[in-house]
N, C-alpha and C positions, 0 to 999 in steps of 0.2 A: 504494500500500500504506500504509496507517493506522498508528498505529505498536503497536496492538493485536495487528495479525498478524506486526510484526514483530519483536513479545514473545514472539508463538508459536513464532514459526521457531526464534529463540535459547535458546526455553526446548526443546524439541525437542532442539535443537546439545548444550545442558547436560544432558538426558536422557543423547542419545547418548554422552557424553564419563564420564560418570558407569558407564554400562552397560560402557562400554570397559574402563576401568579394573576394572572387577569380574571382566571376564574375561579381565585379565591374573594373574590369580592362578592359574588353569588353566596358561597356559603358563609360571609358577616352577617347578613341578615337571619339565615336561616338556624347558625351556630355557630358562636363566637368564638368556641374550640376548634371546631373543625376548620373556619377560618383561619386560625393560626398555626392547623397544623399544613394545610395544604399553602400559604403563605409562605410557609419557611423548607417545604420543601421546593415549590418555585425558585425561592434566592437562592437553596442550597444549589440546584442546576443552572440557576445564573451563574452564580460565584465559582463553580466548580466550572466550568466551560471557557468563562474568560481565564481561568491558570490554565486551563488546557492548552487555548489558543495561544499563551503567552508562551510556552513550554515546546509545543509544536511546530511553532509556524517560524521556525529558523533553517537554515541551512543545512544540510546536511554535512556539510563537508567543515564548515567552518563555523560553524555553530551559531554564529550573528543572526539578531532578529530581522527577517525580511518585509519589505516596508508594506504598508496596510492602506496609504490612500486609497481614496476609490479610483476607480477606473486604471489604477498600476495591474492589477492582480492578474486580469488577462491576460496582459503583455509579459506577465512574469515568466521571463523563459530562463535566464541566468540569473544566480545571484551578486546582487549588485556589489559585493564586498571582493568576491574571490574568484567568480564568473564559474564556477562550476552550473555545468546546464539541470535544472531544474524536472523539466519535463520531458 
């Protein structure tokens, strides 16, 4: 696995984690426990997916984080520190 797809999987987890949380606000009304426990598992898969992505999304060869603006990501074909080819 290249570490493209496994940008994808993470960003997917952070999807997930993101959508969790959105629909812990359904269950404040309904139970203020249950609210906080699906709340805190949302943040746990927010928080956990952003160290993923910090931890992952580097180089292989030279370990330096690869950069994350938008619209870079496509064109990411070498890394920018050490040129080893990416894809």
């Amino acid at each position: 696995m290249n570490i493209f797809e496994k940008r994808g999987k993470i960003i997917r987890l952070l999807i997930l984690g993101i959508v969790v949380s959105y629909l812990s606000i359904i269950f404040m009304r309904v139970n203020l426990n249950l609210f906080y426990i699906v709340a805190s598992i949302g943040l746990i898969l927010i928080v956990t997916s952003l160290i993923l992505l910090i931890k992952h999304w580097r180089c292989p060869k030279c370990n330096h984080l690869l950069d994350t603006r938008k619209g870079q990501n496509s064109d990411l074909l070498f890394c920018p520190h050490c040129g080893e080819k990416l894809r």
